[in-house]
N, CA, C and O of each residue as an XYZ file, in Angstrom:
372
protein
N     -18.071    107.167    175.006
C     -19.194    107.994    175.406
C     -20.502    107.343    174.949
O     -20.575    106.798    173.847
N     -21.556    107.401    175.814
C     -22.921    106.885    175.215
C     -23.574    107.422    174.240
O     -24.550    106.817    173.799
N     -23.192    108.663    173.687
C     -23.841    109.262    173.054
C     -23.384    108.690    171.534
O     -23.761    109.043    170.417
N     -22.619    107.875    171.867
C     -21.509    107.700    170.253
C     -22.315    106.629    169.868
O     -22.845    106.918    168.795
N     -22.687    105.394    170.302
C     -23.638    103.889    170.100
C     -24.877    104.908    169.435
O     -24.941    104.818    168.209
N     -25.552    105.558    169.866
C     -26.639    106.465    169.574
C     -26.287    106.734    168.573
O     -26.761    106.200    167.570
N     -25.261    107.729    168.522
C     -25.256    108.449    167.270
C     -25.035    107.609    165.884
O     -25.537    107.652    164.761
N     -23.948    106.761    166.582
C     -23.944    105.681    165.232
C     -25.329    105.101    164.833
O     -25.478    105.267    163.622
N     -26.184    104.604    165.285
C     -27.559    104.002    165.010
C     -28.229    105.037    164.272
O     -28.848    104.806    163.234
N     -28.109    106.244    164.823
C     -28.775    107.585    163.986
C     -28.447    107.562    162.681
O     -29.197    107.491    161.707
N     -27.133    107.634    162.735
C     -26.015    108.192    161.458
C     -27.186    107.235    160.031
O     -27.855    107.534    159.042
N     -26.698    105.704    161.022
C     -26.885    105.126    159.654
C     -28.402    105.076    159.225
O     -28.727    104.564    158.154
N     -29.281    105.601    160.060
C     -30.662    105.995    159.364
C     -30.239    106.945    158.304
O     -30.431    106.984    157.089
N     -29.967    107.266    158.665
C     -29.361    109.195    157.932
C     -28.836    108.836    156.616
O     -29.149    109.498    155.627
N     -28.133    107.926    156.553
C     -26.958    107.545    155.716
C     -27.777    106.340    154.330
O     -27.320    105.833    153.305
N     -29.353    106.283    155.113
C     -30.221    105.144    154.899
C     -29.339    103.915    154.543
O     -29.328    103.317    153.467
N     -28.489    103.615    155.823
C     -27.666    101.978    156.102
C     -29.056    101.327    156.815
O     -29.186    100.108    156.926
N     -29.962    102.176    157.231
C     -31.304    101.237    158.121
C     -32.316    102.301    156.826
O     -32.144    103.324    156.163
N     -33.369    101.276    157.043
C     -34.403    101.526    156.444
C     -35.314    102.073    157.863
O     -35.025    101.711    159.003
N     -36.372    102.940    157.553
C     -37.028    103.782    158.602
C     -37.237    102.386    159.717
O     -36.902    102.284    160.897
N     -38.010    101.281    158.692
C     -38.425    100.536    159.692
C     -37.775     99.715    160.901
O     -38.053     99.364    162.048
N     -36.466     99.590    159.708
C     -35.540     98.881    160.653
C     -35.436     99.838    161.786
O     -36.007     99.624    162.855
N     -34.506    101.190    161.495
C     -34.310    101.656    162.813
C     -35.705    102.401    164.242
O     -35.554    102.954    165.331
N     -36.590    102.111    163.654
C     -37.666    102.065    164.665
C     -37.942    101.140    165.429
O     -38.348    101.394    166.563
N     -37.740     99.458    164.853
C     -37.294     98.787    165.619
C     -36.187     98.452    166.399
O     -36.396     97.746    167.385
N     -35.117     98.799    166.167
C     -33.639     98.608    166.395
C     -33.483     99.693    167.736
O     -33.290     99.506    168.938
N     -33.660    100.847    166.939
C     -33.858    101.994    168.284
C     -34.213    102.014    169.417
O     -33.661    102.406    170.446
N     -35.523    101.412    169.139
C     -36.668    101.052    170.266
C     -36.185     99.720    171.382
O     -36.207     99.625    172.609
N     -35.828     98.948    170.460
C     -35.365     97.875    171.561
C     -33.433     98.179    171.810
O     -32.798     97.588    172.683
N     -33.151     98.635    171.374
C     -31.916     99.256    171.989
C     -31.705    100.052    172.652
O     -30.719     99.945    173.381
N     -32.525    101.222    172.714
C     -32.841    102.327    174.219
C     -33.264    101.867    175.102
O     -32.621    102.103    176.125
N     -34.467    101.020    175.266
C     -34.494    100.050    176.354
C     -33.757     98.954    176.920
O     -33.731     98.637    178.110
N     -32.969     98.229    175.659
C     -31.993     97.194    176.200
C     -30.676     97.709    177.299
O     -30.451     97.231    178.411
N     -29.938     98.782    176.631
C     -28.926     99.748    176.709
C     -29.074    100.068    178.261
O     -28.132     99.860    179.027
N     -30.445    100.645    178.749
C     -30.883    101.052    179.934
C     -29.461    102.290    180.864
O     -29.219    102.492    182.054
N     -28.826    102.859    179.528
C     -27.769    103.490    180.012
C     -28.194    104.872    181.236
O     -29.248    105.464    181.471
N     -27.094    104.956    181.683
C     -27.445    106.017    182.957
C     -26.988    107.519    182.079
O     -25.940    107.653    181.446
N     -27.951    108.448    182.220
C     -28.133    109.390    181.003
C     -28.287    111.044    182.215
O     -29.076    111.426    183.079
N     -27.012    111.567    181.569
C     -28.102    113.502    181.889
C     -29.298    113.524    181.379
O     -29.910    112.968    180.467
N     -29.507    114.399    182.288
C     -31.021    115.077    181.766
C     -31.187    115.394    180.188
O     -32.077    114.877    179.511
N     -30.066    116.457    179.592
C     -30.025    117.114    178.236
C     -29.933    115.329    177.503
O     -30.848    114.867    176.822
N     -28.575    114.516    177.859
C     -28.858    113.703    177.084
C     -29.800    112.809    177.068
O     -29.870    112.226    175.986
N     -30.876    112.334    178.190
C     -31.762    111.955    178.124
C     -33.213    112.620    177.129
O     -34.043    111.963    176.500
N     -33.126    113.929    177.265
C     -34.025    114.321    176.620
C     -34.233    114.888    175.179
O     -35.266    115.467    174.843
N     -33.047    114.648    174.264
C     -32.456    114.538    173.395
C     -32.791    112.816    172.493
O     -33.277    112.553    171.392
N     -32.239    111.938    173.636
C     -32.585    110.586    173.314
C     -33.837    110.124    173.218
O     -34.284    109.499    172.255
N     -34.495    110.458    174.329
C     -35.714    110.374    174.353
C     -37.215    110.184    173.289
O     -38.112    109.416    172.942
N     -36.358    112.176    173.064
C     -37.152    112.496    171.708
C     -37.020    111.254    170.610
O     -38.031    110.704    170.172
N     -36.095    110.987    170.332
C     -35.565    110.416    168.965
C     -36.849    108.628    169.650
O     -37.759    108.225    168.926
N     -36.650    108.210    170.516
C     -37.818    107.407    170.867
C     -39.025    107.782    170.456
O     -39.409    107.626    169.297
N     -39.611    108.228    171.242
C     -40.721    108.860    170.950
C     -41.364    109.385    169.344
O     -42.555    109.354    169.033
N     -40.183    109.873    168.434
C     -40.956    109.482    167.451
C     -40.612    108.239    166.816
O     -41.514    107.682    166.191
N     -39.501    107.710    166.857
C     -39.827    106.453    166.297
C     -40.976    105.520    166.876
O     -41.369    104.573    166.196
N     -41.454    105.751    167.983
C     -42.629    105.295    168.432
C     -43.957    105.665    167.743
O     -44.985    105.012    167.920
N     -43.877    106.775    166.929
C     -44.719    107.849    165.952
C     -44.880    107.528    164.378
O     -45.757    107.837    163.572
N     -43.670    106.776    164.260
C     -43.395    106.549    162.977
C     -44.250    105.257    162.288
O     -44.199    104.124    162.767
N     -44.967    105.574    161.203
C     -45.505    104.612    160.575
C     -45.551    104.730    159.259
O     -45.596    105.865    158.784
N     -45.551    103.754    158.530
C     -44.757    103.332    157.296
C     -46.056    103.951    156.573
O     -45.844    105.009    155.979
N     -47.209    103.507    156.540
C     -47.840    104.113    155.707
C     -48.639    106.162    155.911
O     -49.578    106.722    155.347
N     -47.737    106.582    156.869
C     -47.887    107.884    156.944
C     -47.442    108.777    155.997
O     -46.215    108.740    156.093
N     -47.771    109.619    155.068
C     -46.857    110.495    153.790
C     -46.967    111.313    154.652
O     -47.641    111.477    155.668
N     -45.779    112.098    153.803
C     -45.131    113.337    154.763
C     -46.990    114.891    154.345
O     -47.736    114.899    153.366
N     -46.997    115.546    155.202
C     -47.844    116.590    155.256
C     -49.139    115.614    155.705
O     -50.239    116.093    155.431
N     -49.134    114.631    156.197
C     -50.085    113.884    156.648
C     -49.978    113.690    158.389
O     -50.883    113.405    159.174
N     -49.074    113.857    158.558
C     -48.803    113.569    160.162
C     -49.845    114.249    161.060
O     -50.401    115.311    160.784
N     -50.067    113.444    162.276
C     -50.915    113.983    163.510
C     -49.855    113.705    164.547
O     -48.679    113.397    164.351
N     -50.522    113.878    165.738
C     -49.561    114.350    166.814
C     -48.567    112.528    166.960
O     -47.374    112.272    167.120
N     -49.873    111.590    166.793
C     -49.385    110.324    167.079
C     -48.898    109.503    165.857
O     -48.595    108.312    165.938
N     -48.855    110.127    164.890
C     -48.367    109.114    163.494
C     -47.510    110.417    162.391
O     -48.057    111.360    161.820
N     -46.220    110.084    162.379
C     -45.601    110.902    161.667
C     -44.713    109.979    160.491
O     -44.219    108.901    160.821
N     -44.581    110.476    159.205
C     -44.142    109.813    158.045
C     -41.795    109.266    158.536
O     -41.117    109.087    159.548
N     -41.638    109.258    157.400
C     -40.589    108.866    157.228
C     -39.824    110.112    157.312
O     -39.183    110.344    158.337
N     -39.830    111.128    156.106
C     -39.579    112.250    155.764
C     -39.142    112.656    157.445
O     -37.975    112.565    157.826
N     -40.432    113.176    158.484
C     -40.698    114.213    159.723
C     -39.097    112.649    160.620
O     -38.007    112.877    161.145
N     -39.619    111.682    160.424
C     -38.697    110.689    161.608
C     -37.001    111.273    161.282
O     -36.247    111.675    162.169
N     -36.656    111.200    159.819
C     -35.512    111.778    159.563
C     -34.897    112.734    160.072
O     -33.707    112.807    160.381
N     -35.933    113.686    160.187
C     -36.065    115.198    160.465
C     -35.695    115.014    161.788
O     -34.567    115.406    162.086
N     -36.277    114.587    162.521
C     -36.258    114.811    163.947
C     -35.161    113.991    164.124
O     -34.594    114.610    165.024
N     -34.337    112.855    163.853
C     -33.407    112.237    164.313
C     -31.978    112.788    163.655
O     -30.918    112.556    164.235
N     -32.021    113.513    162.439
C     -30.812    114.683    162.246
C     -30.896    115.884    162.840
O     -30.005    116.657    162.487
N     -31.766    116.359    163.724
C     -31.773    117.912    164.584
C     -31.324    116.797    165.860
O     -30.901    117.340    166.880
N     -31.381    115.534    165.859
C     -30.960    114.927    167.217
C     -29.398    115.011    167.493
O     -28.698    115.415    168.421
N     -29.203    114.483    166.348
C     -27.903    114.612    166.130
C     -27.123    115.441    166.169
O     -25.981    115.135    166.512
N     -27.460    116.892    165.812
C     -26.982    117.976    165.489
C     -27.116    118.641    167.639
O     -26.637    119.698    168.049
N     -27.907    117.562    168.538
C     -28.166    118.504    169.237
C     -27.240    117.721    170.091
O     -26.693    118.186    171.091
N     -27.055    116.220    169.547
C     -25.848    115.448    170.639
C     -24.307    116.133    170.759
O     -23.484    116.189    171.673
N     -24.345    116.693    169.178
C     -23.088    116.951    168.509
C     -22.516    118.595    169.698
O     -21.474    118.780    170.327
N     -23.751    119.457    169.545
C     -23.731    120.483    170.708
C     -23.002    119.904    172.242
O     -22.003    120.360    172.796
N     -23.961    118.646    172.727
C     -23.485    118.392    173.916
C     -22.348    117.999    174.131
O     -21.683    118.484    175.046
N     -21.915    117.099    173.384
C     -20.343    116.789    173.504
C     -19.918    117.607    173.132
O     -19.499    118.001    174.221
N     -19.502    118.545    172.278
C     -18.826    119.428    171.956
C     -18.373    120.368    173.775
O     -17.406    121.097    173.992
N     -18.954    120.154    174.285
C     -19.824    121.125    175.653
C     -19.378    120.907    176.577
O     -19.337    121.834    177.386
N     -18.817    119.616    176.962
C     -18.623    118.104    177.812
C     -16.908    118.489    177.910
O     -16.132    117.713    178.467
């Protein structure tokens, strides 16, 4: 399932096997490399998790974030509710 390559890349942010930075880069050029054919839910699920790593910047502290620069802490955040929302879809599937 596609959602599993994903989730593994997630996990190991989670697991901090990647450092924020790494997986902002890694992510980023692997959602685009991947170019997988995606549902809607799982597209927009994936998506998200882009989008802020696109957000993410190293020198952001957490309670500092704006719409376009969010810390380490908020990237976590949003890529374990990702997870938790892939985990829904397959479950579903």
């Amino acid at each position: 399932m596609l959602e599993n390559k994903y989730k593994d890349l997630m996990t190991k942010f989670i697991k901090n096997e990647l450092s924020a930075d790494e997986f902002q880069t890694l992510y980023m050029k692997k959602f685009i490399e991947w170019d997988d054919r995606m549902t809607e839910a799982q597209y927009k699920i994936l998506n998200a998790v882009f989008e802020a790593a696109d957000c993410y910047w190293h020198e952001c502290l957490p309670g500092q974030e704006t719409p376009f620069e969010i810390s380490e802490q908020q990237l976590r955040k949003e890529v374990i509710e990702a997870v938790n929302e892939l985990n829904k879809l397959m479950a579903n599937q």
